[in-house]
C-alpha positions as CSV (number, residue, x, y, z in Angstrom):
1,X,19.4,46.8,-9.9
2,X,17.6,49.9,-11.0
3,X,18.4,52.7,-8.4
4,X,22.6,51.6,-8.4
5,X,22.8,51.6,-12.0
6,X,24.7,55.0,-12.6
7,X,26.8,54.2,-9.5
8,X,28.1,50.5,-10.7
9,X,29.0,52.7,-13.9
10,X,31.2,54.6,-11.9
11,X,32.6,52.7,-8.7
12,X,33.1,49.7,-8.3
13,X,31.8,49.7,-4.6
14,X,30.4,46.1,-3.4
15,X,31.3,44.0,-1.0
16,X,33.3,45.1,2.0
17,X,35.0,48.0,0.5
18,X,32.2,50.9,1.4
19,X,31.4,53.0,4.0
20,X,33.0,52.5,7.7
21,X,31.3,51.3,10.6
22,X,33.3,53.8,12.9
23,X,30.4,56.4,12.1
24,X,27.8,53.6,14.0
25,X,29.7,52.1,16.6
26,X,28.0,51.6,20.1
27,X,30.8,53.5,22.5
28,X,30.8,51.2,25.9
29,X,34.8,51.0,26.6
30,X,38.2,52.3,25.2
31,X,40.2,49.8,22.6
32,X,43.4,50.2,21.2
33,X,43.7,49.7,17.6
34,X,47.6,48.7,16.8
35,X,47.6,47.4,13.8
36,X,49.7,43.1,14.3
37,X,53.1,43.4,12.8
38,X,53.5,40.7,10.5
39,X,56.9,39.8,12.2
40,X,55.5,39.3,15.6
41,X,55.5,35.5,16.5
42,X,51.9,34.0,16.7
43,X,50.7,33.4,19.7
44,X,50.3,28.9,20.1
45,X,46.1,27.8,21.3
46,X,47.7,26.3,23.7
47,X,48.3,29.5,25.8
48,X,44.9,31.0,24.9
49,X,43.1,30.6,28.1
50,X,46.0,33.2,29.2
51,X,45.4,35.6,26.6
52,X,41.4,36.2,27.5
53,X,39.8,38.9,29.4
54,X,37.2,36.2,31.1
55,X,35.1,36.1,34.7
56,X,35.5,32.2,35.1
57,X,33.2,31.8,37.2
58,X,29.7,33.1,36.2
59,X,28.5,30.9,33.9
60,X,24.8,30.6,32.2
61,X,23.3,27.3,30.9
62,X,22.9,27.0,27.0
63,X,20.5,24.5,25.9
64,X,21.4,21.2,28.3
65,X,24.8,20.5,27.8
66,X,27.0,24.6,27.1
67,X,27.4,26.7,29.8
68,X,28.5,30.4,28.8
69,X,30.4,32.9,30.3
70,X,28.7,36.1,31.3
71,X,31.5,37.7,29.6
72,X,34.4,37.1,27.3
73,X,37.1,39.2,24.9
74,X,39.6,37.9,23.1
75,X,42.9,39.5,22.5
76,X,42.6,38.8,19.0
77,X,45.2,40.7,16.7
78,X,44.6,43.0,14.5
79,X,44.6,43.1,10.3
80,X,43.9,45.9,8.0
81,X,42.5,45.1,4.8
82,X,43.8,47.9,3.0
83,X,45.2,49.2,1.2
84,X,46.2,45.5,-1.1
85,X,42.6,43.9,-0.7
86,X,40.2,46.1,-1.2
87,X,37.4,43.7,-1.1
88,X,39.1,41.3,1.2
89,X,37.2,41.3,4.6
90,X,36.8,37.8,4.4
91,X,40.8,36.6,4.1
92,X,41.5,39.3,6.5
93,X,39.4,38.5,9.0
94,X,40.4,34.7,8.2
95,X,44.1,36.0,8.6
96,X,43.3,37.4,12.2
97,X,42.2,34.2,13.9
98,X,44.3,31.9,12.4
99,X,46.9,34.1,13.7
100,X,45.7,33.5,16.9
101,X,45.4,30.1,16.9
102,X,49.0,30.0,16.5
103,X,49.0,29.8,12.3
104,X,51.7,30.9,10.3
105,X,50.0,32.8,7.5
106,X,48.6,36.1,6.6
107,X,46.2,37.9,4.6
108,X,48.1,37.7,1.2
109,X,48.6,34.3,1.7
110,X,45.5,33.6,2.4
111,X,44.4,36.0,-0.8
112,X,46.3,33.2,-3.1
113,X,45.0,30.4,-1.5
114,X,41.4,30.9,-1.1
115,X,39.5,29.3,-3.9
116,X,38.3,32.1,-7.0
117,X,34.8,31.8,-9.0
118,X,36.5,33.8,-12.0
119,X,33.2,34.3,-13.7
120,X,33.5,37.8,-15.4
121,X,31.7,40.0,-14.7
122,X,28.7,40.9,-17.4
123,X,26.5,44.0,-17.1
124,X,23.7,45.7,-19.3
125,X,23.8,48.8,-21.1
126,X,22.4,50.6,-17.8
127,X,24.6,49.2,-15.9
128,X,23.0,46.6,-13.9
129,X,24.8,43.3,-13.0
130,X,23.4,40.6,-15.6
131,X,25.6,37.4,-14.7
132,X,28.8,37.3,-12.3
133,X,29.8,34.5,-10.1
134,X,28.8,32.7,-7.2
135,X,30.5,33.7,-3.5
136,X,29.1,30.3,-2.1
137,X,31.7,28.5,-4.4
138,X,35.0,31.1,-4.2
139,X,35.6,34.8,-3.8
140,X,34.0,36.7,-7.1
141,X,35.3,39.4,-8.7
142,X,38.6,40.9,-7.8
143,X,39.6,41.1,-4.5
144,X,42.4,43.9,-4.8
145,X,39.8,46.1,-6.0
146,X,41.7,46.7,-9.3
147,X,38.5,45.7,-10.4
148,X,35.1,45.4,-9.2
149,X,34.9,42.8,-6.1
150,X,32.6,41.6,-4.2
151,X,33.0,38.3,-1.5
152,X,33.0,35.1,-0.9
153,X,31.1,32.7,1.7
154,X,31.6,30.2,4.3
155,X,32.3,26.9,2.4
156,X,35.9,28.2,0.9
157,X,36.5,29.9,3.9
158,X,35.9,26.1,5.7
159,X,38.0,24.5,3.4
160,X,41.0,26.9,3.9
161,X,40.7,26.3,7.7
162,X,40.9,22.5,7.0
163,X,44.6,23.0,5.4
164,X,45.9,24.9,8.4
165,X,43.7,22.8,10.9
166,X,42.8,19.4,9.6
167,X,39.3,17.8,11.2
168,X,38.9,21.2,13.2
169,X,36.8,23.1,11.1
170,X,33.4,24.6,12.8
171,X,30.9,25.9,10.3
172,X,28.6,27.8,12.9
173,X,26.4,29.0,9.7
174,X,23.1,28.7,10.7
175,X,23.2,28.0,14.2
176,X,21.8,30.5,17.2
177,X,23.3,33.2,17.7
178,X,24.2,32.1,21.4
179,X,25.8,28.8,19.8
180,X,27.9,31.4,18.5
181,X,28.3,32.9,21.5
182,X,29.3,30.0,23.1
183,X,32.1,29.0,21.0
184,X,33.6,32.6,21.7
185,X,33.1,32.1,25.7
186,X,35.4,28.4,25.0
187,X,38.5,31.2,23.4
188,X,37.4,30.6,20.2
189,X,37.0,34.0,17.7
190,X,34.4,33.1,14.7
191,X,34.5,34.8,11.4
192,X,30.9,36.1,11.1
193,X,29.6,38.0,8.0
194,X,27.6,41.5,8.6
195,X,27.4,44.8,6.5
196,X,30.0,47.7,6.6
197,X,27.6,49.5,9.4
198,X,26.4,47.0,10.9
199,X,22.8,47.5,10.3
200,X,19.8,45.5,7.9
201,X,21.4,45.6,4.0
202,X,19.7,47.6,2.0
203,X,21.3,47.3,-1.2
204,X,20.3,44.2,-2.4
205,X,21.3,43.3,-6.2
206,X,20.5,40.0,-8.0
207,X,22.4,38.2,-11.2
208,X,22.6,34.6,-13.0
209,X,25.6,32.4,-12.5
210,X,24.9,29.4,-14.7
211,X,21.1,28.3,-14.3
212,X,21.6,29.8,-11.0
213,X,20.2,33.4,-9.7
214,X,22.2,35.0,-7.1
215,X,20.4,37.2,-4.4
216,X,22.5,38.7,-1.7
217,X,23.2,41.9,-0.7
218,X,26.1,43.9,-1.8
219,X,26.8,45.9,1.3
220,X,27.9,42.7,3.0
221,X,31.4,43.0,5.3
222,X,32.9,40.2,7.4
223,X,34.9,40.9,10.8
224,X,35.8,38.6,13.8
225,X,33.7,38.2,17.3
226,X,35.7,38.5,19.6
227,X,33.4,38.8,22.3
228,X,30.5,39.4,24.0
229,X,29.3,41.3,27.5
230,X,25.5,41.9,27.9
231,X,24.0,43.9,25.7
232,X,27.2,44.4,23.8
233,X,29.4,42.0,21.2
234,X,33.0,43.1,20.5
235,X,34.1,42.8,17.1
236,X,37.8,43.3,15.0
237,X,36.9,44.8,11.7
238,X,39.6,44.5,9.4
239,X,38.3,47.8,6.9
240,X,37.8,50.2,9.7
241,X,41.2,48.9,11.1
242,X,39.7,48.8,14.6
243,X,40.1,45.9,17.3
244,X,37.5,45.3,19.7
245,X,34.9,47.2,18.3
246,X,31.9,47.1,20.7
247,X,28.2,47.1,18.6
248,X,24.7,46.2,20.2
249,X,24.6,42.7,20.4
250,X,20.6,42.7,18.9
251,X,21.3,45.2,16.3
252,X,24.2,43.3,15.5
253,X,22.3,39.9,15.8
254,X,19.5,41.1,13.0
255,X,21.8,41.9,10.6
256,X,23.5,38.6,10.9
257,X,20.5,37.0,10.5
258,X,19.7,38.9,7.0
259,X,23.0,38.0,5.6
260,X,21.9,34.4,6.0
261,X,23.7,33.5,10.1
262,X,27.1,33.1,8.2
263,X,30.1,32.1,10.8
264,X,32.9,30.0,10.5
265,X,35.5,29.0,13.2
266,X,37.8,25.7,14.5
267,X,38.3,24.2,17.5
């Protein structure tokens, strides 16, 4: 990178550990924000249906075969990131739903059990990121921020969901957004990956892992949908420490786009 050079010198600021999105949030309702005390007692799936805020019966068609509720929010718990894992949106957002599903875990369990891509990291005499690893195979970098950090993607985060949930793994990477949707309006959260504002990256870096060449943005963040009501999603973001964050569903739909339509979920 050429215009981020002095500031990798400096900071080691990728991944999920910049900014906050509480500066851009789209104000539609009051939330609370308690932060889940790792004592309470997870909540079983089995109870779920009585833990959402849902209208039953309006419904809309999706595709032939979903129907969709006009609305839909989760009472998902909330997990701050910080301060252990600095650059651990992913695991923390990870934590949060598996804790709803009724999982006994947590984010620093998740932190040792999610799979690493311990590359090093290697940069020029300007600073820019020559070689580092690859997010698509485990997280890269380090995720307490000791040192620089940056994320990891969907496949680890699938195969951690298999351990607690054999066979019920959904990878919703790549599907439409109202697939995603969907899944929420069935009780569902989704892990989906966005940027720390929720608007279009713009600070796109590139480096070699192997043969390979990794593109990918490094203001990249990942929180939990929660739900959805017209124009709005709702959204726990584990580094702003805020549950039920409401951001304009389109805005919010672009940006996921750009960081490739990344969610991951179970059933």
């Amino acid at each position: 990178m050429k215009t981020w050079h002095f500031i990798g010198i400096l900071l080691p600021l990728l991944g999920c550990s910049h900014g906050s999105p509480a500066d851009h949030e789209v104000q539609t309702k009051h939330t609370t924000d308690a932060p889940i005390r790792m004592t309470d007692k997870p909540k079983p799936i089995q109870n779920m249906e009585t833990r959402q805020q849902t209208d039953k019966t309006e419904t809309q068609e999706i595709g032939q075969q979903q129907t969709i509720k006009n609305h839909t929010l989760l009472n998902v718990p909330l997990i701050r990131q910080n301060p252990e894992l600095k650059y651990g949106c992913e695991v923390t957002s990870l934590a949060m739903m598996l804790r709803y599903a009724g999982a006994e875990t947590d984010k620093m369990k998740l932190f040792q059990e999610i799979k690493k891509d311990n590359d090093p990291l290697k940069r020029s005499s300007k600073g820019d990121i020559l070689s580092w690893g690859n997010p698509a195979e485990g997280f890269v970098g380090d995720m307490t921020g000791r040192q620089a950090g940056y994320a990891v993607f969907e496949k680890p985060m699938i195969e951690v969901i298999e351990r607690y949930f054999p066979g019920r793994a959904i990878n919703l990477t790549g599907k439409n957004f109202e697939e995603v949707l969907a899944h929420v309006s069935e009780g569902y959260p989704v892990v989906v990956w966005t940027t720390g504002d929720y608007r279009l990256p713009d600070r796109w870096e590139s480096w070699t892992h192997g043969k390979e060449v990794i593109k990918t943005p490094l203001d990249l963040h990942a929180v939990v949908l929660v739900g959805y009501e017209g124009n709005t999603v709702y959204l726990n973001d584990p580094l702003s420490g805020k549950k039920q964050v409401p951001v304009n569903k389109q805005r919010f739909i672009d940006t996921w786009k750009a960081m490739q339509s990344r969610a991951v979920s179970y059933k």
